[in-house]
MINUDREN-432532 format. One record per residue (C-alpha): residue number from 1; residue in one letter; x, y negated, z. Coordinates in pm, 1 decimal. Each point is the difference from the previous one (the first is absolute). Layout:
BEGIN
+------+------+----------+----------+----------+
: resi : resn :        u :        v :        w :
+------+------+----------+----------+----------+
:  NUM :    A :        X :        Y :        Z :
...
+------+------+----------+----------+----------+
//
This chain:
BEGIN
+------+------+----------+----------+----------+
: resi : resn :        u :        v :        w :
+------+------+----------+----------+----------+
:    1 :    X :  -8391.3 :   8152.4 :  -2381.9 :
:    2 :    X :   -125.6 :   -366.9 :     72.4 :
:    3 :    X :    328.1 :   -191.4 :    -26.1 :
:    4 :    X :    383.7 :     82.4 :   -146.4 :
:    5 :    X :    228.0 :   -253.3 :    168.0 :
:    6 :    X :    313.3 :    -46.6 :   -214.0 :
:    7 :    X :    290.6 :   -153.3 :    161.6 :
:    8 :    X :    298.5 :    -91.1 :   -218.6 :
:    9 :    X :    371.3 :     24.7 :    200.6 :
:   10 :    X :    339.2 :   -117.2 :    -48.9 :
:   11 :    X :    216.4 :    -11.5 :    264.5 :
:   12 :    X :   -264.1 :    -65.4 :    259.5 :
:   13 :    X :      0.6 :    309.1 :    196.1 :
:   14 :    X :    -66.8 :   -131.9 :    326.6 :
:   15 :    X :   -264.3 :   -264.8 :   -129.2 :
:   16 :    X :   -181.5 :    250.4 :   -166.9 :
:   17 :    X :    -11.6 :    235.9 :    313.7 :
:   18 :    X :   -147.7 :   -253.7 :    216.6 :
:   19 :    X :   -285.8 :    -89.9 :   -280.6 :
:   20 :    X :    -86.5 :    359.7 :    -23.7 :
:   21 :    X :    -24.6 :     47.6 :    379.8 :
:   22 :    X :   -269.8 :   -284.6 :    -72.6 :
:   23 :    X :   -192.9 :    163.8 :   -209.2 :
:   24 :    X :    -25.5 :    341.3 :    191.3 :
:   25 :    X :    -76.3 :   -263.4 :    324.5 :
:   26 :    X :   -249.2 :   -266.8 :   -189.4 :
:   27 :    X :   -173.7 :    239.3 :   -246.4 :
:   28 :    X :   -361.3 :    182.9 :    115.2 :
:   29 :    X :   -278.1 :    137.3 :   -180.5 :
:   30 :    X :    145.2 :     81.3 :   -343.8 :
:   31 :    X :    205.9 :    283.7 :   -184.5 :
:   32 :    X :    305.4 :   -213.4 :   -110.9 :
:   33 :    X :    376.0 :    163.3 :   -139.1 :
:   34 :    X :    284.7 :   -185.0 :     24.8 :
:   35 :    X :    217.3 :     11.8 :   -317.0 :
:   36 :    X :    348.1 :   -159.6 :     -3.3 :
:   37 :    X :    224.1 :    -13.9 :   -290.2 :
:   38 :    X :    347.4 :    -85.2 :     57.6 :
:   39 :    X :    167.0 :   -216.9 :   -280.0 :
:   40 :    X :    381.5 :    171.9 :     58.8 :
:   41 :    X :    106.6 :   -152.8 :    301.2 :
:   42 :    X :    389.5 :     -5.3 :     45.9 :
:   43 :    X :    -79.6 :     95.1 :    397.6 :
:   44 :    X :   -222.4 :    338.2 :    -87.9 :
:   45 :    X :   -325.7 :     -8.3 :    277.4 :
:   46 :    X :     58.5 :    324.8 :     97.5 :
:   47 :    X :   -275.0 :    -75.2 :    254.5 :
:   48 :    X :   -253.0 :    -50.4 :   -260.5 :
:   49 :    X :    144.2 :    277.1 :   -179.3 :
:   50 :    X :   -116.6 :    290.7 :    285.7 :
:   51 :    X :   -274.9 :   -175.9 :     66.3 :
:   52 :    X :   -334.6 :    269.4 :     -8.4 :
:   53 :    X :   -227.4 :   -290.9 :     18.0 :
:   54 :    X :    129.7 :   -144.2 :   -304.0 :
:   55 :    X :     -4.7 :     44.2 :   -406.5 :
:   56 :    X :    358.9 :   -105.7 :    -50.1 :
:   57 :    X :     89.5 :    -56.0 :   -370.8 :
:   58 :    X :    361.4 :    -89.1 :   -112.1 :
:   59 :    X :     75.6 :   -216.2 :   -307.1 :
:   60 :    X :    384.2 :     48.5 :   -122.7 :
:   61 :    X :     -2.9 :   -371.2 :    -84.0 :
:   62 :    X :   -167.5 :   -326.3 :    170.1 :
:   63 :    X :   -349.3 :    -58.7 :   -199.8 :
:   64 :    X :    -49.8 :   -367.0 :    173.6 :
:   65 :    X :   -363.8 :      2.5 :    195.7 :
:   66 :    X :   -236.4 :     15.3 :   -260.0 :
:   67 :    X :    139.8 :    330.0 :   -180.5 :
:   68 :    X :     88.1 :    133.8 :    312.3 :
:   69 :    X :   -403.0 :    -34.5 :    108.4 :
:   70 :    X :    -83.6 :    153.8 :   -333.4 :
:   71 :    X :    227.9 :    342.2 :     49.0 :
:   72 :    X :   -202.7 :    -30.6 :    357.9 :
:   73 :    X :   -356.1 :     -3.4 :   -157.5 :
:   74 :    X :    102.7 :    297.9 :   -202.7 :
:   75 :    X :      5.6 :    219.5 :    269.9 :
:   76 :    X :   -306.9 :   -129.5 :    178.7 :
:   77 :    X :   -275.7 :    146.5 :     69.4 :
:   78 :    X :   -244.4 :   -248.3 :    160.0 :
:   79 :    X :   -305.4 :   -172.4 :   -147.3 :
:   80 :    X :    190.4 :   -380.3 :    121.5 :
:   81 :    X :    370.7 :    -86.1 :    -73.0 :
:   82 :    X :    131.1 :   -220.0 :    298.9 :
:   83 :    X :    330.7 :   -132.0 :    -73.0 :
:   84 :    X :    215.8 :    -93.5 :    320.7 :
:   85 :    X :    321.9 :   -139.8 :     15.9 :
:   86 :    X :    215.8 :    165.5 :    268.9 :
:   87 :    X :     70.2 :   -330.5 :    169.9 :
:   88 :    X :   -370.8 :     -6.5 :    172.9 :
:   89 :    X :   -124.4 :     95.4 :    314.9 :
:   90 :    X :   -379.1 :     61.2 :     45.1 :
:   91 :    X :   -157.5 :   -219.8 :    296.3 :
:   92 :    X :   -350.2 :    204.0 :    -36.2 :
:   93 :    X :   -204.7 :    230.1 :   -217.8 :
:   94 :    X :     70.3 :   -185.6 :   -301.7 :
:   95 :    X :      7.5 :    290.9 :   -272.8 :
:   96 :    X :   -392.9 :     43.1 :     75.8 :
:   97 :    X :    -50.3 :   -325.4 :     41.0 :
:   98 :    X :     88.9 :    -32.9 :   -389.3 :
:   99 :    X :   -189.1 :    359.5 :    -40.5 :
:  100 :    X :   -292.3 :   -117.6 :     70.3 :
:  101 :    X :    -20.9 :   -313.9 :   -142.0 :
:  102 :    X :     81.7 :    187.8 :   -341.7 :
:  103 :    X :   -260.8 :    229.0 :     85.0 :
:  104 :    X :   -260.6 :   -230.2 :     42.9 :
:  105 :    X :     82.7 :   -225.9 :   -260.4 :
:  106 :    X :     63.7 :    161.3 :   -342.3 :
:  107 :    X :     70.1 :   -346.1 :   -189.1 :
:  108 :    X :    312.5 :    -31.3 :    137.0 :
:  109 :    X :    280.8 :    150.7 :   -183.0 :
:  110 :    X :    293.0 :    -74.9 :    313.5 :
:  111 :    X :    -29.8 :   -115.6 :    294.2 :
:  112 :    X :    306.2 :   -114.1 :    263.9 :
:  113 :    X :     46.9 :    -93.6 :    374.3 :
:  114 :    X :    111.9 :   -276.0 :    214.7 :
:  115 :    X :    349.7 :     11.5 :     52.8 :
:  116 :    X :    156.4 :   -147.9 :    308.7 :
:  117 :    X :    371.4 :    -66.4 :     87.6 :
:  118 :    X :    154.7 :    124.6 :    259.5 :
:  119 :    X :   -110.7 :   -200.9 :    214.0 :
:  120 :    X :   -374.3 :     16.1 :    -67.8 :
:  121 :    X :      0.2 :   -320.5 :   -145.6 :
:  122 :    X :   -166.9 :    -19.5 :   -374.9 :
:  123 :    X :    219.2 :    135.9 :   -304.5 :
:  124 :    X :    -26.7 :    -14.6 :   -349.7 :
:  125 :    X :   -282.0 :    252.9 :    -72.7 :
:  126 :    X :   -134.3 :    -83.3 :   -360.5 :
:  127 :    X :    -75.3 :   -345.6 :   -220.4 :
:  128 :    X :   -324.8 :   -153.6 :    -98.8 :
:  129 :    X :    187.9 :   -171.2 :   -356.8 :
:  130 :    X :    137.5 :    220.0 :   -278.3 :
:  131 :    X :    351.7 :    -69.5 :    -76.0 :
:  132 :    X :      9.7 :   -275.7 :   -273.8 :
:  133 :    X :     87.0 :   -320.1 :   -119.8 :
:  134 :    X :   -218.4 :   -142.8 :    262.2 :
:  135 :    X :    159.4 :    175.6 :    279.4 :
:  136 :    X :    308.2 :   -124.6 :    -82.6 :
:  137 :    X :    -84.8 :   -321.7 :    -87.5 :
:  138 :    X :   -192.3 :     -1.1 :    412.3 :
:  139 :    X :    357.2 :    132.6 :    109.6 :
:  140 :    X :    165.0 :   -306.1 :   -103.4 :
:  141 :    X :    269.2 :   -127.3 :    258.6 :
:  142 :    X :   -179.8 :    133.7 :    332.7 :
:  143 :    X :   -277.7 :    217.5 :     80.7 :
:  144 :    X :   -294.8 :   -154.3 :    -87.8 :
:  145 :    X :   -143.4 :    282.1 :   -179.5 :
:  146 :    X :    -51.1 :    136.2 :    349.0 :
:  147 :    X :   -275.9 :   -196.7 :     19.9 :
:  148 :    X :   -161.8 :    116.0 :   -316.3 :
:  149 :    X :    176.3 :    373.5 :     44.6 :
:  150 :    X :    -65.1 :    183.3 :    302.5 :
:  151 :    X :    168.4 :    300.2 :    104.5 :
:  152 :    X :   -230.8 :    122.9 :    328.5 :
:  153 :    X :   -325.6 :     65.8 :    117.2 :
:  154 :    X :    -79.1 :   -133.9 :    319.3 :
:  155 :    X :   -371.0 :     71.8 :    -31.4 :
:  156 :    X :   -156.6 :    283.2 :     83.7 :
:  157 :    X :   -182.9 :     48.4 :   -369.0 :
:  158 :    X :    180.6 :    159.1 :   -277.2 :
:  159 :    X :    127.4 :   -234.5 :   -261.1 :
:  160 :    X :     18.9 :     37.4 :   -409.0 :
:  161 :    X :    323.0 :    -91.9 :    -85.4 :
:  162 :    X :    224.6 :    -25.2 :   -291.8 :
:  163 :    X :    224.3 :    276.6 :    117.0 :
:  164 :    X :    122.1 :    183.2 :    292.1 :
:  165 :    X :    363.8 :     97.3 :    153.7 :
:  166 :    X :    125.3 :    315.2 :   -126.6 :
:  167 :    X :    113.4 :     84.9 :    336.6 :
:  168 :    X :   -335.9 :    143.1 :     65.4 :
:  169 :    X :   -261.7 :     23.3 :   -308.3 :
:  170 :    X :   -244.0 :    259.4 :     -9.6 :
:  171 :    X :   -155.1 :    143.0 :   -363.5 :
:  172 :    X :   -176.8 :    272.2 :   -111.9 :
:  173 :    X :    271.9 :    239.4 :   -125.8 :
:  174 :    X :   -249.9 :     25.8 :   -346.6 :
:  175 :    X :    -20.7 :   -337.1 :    -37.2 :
:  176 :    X :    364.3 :    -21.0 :     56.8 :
:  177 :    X :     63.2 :    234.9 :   -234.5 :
:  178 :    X :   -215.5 :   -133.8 :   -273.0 :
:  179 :    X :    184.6 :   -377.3 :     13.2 :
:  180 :    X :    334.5 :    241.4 :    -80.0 :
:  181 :    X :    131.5 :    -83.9 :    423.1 :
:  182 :    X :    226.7 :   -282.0 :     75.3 :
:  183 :    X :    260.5 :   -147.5 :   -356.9 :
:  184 :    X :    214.1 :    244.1 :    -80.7 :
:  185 :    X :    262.6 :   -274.8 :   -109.7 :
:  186 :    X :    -27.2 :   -205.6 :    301.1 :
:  187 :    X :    258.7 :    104.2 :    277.5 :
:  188 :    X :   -155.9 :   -190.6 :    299.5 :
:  189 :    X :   -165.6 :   -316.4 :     71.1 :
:  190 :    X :   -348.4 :   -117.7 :   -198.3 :
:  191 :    X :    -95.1 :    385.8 :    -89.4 :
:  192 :    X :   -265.5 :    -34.4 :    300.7 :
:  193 :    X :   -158.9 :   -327.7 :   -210.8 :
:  194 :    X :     37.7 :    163.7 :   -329.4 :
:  195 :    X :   -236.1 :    321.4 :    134.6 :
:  196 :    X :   -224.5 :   -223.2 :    127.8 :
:  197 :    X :    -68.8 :   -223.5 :   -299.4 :
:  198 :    X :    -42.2 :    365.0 :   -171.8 :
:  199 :    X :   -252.8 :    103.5 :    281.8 :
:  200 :    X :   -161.3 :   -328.8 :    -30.8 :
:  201 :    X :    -54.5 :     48.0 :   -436.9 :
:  202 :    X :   -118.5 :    337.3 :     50.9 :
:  203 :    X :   -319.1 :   -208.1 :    188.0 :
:  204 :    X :     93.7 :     60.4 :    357.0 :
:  205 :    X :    127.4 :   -256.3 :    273.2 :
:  206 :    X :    209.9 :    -31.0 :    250.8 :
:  207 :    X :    -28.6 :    -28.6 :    350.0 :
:  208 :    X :    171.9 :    -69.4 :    370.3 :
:  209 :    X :    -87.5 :    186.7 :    255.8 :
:  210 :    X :     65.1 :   -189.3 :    338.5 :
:  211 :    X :   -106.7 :    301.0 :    202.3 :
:  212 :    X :    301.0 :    144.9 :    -95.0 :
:  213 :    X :    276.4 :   -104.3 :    191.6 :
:  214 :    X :    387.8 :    101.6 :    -92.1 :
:  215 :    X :    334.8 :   -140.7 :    113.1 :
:  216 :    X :    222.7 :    -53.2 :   -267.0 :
:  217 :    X :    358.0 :    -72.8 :     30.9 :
:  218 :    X :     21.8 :   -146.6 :   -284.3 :
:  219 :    X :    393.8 :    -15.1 :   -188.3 :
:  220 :    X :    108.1 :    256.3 :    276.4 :
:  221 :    X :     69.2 :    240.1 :   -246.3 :
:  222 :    X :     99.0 :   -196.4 :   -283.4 :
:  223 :    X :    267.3 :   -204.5 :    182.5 :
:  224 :    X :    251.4 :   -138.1 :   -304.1 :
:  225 :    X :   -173.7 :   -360.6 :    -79.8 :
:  226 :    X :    198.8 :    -63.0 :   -353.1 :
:  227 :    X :   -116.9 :    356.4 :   -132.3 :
:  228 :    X :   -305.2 :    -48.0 :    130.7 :
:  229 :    X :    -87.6 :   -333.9 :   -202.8 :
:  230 :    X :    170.6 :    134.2 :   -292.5 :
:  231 :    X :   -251.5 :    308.4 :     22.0 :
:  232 :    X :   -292.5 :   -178.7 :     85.4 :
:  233 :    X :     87.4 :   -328.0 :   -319.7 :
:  234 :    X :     41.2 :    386.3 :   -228.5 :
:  235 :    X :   -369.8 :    125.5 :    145.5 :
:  236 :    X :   -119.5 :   -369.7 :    -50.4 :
:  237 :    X :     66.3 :     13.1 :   -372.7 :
:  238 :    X :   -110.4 :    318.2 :   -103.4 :
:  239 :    X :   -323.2 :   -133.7 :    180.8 :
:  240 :    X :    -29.4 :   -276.6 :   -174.4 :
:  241 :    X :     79.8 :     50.2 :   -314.4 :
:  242 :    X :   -230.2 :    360.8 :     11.6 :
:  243 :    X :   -309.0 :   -151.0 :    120.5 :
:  244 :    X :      5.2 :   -331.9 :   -191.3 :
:  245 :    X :    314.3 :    -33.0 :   -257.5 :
:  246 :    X :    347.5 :   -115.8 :    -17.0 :
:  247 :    X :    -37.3 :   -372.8 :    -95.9 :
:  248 :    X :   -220.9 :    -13.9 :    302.0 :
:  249 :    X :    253.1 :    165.6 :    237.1 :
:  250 :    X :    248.7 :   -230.2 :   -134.5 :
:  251 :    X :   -190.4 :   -320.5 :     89.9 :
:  252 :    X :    -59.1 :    165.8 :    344.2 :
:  253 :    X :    339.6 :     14.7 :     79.9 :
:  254 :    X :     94.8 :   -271.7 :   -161.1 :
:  255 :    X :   -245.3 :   -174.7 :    301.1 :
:  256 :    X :    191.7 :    222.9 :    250.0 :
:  257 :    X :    330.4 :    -91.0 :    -34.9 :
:  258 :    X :   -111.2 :   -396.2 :    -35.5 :
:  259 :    X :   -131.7 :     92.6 :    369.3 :
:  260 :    X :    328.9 :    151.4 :     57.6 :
:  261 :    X :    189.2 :   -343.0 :   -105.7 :
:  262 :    X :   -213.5 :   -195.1 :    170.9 :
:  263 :    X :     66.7 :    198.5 :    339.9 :
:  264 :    X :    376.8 :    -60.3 :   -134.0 :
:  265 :    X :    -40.1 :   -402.7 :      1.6 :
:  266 :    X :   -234.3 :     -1.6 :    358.7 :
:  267 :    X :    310.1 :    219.8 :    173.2 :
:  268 :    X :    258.6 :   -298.6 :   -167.2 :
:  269 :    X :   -205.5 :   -249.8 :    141.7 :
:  270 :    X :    -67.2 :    115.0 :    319.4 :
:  271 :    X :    413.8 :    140.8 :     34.4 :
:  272 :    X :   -125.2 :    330.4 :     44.7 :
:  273 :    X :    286.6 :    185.2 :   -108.0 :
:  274 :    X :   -114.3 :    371.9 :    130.1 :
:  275 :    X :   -314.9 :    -87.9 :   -225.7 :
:  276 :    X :    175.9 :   -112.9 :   -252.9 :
:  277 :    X :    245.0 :    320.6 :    -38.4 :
:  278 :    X :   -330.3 :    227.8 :     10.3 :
:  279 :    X :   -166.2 :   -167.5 :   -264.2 :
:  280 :    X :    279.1 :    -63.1 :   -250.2 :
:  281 :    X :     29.2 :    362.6 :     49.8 :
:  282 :    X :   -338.2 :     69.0 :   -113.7 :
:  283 :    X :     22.0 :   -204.2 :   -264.6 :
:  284 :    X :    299.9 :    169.4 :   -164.5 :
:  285 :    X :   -177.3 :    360.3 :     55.4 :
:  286 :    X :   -348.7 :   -178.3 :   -134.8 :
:  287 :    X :    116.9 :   -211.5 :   -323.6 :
:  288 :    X :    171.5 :    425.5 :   -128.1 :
:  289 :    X :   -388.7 :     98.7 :     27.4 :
:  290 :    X :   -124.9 :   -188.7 :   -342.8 :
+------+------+----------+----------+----------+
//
């Protein structure tokens, strides 16, 4: 088997049924199963369920993304992992594009695609600058780290990057397996750019692969905006304070929620009282997260 793709549902029955008619459309020219692990979805996919094209697996309790992919790689068979969120659609071939290129390059340890929104137009597909003090310090009332942080490939060459989109990463299931998968203590959010910095000290690197084109509606199937900050500031941490130390997540934050309070003073100024409410809100879920 060339390629195990594990897809990771809750409560996205219909999203995930039109991104596996995508695959069956899109894919050509390799053996790939389709694995998708259900993290105990309060509206059962009974769909996915009788499916004979499927390896459905059922976890009694909700594992969050990362563990979720794990319980998915232990029942795979194929020599590549490719993890896909169910909120994709496939525009082309994409799973061989990413094939290949691990095929013919055995340096890299993952590899990702270009992800487009809905409307075709550029989305957030992976970042060339690891998450650090710098980052956040670049972040600093604005986007001006933008310029300095890309998110998309509009070339035609693949790019090295810091890290790719766990909406659609490809790895060698050993070499998955030998980094220990995705943090088991991380629920969601940053787990992606925790297995890549492990990739990346086991000597590999990691790469975009712009020949491999994916729509991703992205937040379609995460859709509660308070829990999903307060899950992604919990990933954040564990991030942080795993892959360099506490005192150093602490000063990192501390430089987020001075971005935060600056936001705060620019919505007072300019009277913006719909920005305003938004970002006092996000500063009384992000000043719990010390």
């Amino acid at each position: 088997m060339d390629v195990s793709i594990i897809i990771v549902n809750y409560n996205t029955e219909k999203l995930i049924s039109e991104c596996i008619k995508s695959i069956y459309e899109k894919t050509q020219g390799i053996s790939f199963e389709i694995i998708v692990v259900d993290n105990a979805s309060p509206i059962p996919p009974n769909t996915l369920k009788k499916s004979n094209k499927i390896i459905f697996i059922q976890s009694k309790i909700n594992l969050g993304f990362g563990k979720a992919n794990n319980l998915g790689v232990q029942h795979a068979t194929g020599d590549y992992i490719f993890c896909l969120n169910p909120d994709t659609i496939l525009i082309n071939n994409a799973i061989k594009e990413l094939f290949d290129f691990m095929q013919k390059n055995s340096y890299v340890g993952i590899c990702g695609s270009n992800l487009y929104q809905q409307d075709l137009t550029p989305g957030h597909s992976y970042e060339m600058l690891e998450p650090s003090i710098i980052q956040e310090t670049l972040s600093l009332r604005g986007s001006t780290s933008k310029r300095f942080n890309e998110d998309f490939n509009s070339s035609a060459t693949p790019k090295k990057v810091s890290h790719v989109v766990g909406a659609a990463l490809m790895i060698p299931r050993k070499l998955f397996n030998e980094v220990g998968g995705f943090d088991k203590d991380i629920f969601m959010y940053m787990e992606e750019t925790l297995l890549c910095h492990l990739v990346k000290k086991k000597g590999y690197v990691i790469y975009n692969v712009p020949q491999s084109k994916i729509i991703h509606l992205e937040g379609k199937s995460f859709q509660i905006k308070r829990h999903n900050l307060e899950t992604y500031l919990s990933g954040r941490k564990i991030y942080f304070t795993k892959r360099y130390h506490s005192i150093y997540y602490i000063l990192c934050h501390t430089i987020y929620i001075t971005n935060i309070g600056l936001n705060i003073i620019y919505s007072l100024i300019t009277k913006n009282k719909q920005q305003l409410t938004k970002w006092k809100e996000y500063f009384s879920i992000a000043i719990k997260h010390f």
